[in-house]
C-alpha positions in Angstrom: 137.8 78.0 163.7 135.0 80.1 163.2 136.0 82.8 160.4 134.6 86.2 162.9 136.5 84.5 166.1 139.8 83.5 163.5 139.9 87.4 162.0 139.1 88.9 165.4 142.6 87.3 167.0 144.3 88.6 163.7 143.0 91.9 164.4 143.9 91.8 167.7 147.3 90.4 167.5 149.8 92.6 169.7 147.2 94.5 171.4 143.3 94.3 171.8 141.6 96.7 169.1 138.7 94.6 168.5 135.8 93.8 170.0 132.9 91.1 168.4 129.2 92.5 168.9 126.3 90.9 167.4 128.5 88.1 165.5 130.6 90.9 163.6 134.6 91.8 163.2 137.1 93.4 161.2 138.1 92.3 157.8 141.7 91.8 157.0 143.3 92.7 153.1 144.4 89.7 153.0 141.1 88.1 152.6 140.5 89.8 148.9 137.8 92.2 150.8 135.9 94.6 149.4 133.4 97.3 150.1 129.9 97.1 150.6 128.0 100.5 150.5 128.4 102.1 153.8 131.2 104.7 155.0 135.0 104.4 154.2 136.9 102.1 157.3 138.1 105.9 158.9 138.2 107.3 162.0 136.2 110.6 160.7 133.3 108.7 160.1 132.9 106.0 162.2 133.8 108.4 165.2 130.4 110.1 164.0 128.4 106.5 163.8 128.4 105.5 160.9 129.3 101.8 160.0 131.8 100.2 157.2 130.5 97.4 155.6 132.7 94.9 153.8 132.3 91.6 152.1 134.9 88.2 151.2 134.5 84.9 149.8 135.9 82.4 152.1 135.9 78.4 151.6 132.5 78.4 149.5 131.2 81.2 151.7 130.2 85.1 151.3 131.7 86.7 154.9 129.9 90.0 155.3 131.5 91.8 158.2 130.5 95.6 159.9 132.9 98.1 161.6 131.4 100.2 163.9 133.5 102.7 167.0 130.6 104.3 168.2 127.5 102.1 168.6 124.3 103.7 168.4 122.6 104.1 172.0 126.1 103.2 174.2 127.0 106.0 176.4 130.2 107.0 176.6 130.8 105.5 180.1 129.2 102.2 178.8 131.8 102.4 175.6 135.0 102.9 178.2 133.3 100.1 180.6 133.4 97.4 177.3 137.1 98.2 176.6 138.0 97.9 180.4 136.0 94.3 180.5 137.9 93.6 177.5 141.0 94.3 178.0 143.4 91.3 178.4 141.3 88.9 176.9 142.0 86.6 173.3 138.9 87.3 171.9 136.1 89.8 173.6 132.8 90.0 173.5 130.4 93.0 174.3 128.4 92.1 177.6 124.8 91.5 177.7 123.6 94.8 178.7 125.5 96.5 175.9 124.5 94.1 173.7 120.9 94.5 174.3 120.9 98.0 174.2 122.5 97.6 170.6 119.9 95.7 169.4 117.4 98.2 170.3 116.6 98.7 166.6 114.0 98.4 164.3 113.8 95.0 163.4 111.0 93.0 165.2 113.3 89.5 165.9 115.9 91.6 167.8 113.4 92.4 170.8 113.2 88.6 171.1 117.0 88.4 171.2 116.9 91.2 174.2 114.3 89.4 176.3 116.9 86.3 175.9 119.8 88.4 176.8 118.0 89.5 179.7 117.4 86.0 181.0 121.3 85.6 181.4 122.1 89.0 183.3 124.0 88.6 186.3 122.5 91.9 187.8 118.9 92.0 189.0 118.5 95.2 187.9 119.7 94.9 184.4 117.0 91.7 184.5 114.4 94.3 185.2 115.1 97.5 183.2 115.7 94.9 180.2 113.4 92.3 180.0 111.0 91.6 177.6 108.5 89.1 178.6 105.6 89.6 180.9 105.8 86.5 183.1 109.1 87.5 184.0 108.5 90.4 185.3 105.7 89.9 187.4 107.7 87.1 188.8 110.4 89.4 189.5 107.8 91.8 190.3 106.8 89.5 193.2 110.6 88.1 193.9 111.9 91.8 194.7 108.9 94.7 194.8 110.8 96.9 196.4 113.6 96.9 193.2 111.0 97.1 190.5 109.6 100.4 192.5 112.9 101.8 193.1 113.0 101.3 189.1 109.8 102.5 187.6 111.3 105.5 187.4 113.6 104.8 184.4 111.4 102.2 182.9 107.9 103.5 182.6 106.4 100.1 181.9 107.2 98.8 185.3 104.3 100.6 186.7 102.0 98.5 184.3 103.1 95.4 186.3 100.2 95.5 189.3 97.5 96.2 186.8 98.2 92.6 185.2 99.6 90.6 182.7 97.2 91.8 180.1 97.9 95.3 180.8 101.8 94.9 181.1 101.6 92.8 177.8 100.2 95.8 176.2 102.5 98.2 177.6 106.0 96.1 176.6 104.5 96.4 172.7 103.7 100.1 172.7 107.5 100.3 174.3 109.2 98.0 171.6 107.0 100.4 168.7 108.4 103.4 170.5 112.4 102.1 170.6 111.5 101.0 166.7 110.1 104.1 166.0 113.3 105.6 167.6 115.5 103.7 165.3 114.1 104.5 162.3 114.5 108.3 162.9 117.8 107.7 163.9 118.6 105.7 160.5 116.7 107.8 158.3 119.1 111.0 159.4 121.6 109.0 158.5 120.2 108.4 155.0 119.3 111.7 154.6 123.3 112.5 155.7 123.9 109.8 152.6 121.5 111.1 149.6 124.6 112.0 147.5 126.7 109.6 148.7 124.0 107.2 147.6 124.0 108.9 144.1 127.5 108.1 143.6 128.0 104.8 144.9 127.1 103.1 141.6 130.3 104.6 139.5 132.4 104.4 142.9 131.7 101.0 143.0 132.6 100.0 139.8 135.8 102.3 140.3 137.0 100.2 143.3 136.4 97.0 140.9 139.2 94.6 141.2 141.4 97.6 143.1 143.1 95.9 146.3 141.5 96.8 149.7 144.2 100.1 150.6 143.7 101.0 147.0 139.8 101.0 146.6 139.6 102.6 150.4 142.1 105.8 148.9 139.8 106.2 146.2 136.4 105.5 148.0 137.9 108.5 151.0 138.9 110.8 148.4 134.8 110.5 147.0 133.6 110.3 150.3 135.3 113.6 151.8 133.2 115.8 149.3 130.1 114.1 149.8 129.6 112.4 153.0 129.6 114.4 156.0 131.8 113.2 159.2 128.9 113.9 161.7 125.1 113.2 161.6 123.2 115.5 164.1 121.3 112.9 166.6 122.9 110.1 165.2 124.6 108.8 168.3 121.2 108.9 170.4 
């Protein structure tokens, strides 16, 4: 089985607590984990966005794993929706849309994984507010005018559709700089948040050396309490 899908039903056993996004799930002691820089696996934290990173060896293979509550750019309403859609199921997966809204960040090949995402929407409008390629949308564009108007509204880019694929080409890369753009001043508050933390991870790290998982998360909370702050202004957005 593969090693994200096997730790997720672990996680999960007795009641669902664990959801896989983007490939990712929760490590499990048992595995010899240890920390990666990031913040300490605790509700203060990762209730204010930031993300624990760990790290095990696993048949021949380095399993790197993030643990994240409140994704960046999921409302919310979107955040209770996942759980709902999840709820009863062996092993969960976030939906397209929530997905895609996640990978609104700033690396270049995630906007490629979007326009795929969009492709597979059930919902017309979710095809149109998130779709990434030019052709489509014209052809949805001609398929259903009267819901790409109704929409142009929320997704500035959608009036760009009549003036041609040139123009609308033009317009979907100024909108992936601006969500890049976005995402970087998002990330840098956090790294801002993290100067000190930063600073310290060096010694911490070679502190949690060899500890068990509980043991090097008591020591690496203890640091973290004086140095990393629970809640990053703008973070969530």
């Amino acid at each position: 089985m593969n090693i994200y899908l096997g730790l997720t039903l672990k996680f999960n056993s007795g009641q669902l607590r664990a959801v896989l996004g983007g490939g990712q799930a929760v490590v499990l002691g048992e595995y010899g984990t240890r920390y990666r820089f990031g913040a300490p696996m605790d509700v203060r934290w990762l209730s204010g966005g930031w993300s624990a990173h760990l790290e095990f060896h696993w048949e021949g293979l380095r399993v790197r794993t993030d643990f994240v509550t409140r994704p960046p750019r999921l409302t919310e309403e979107a955040l209770l929706g996942m759980w709902r859609e999840a709820a009863g199921r062996e092993i969960a997966f976030a939906g397209a849309r929530d997905l895609a809204d996640m990978k609104k960040t700033n690396r270049e090949k995630d906007y490629v994984v979007i326009g795929e995402l969009a492709r597979r929407m059930a919902d017309l409008d979710d095809q149109i507010l998130y779709s990434r390629s030019a052709r489509d949308l014209m052809r949805l564009a001609e398929e259903h005018p009267q819901r790409l108007r109704h929409l142009a509204g929320k997704r500035p880019v959608l009036g760009c559709v009549k003036q041609g694929r040139a123009a609308l080409e033009a317009a979907l890369d100024a909108e992936r700089r601006q969500l890049i753009r976005a995402n970087e001043e998002r990330l840098a508050r956090y790294m801002e948040a993290a100067k000190s933390w930063a600073d310290a991870w060096p010694d911490l790290s070679r502190r949690m050396e060899g500890l068990s998982l509980p043991e090097a998360h008591e020591v690496m909370v203890l640091r973290a309490e004086n140095l990393l702050p629970f809640v990053v202004p703008g973070g969530l957005e």
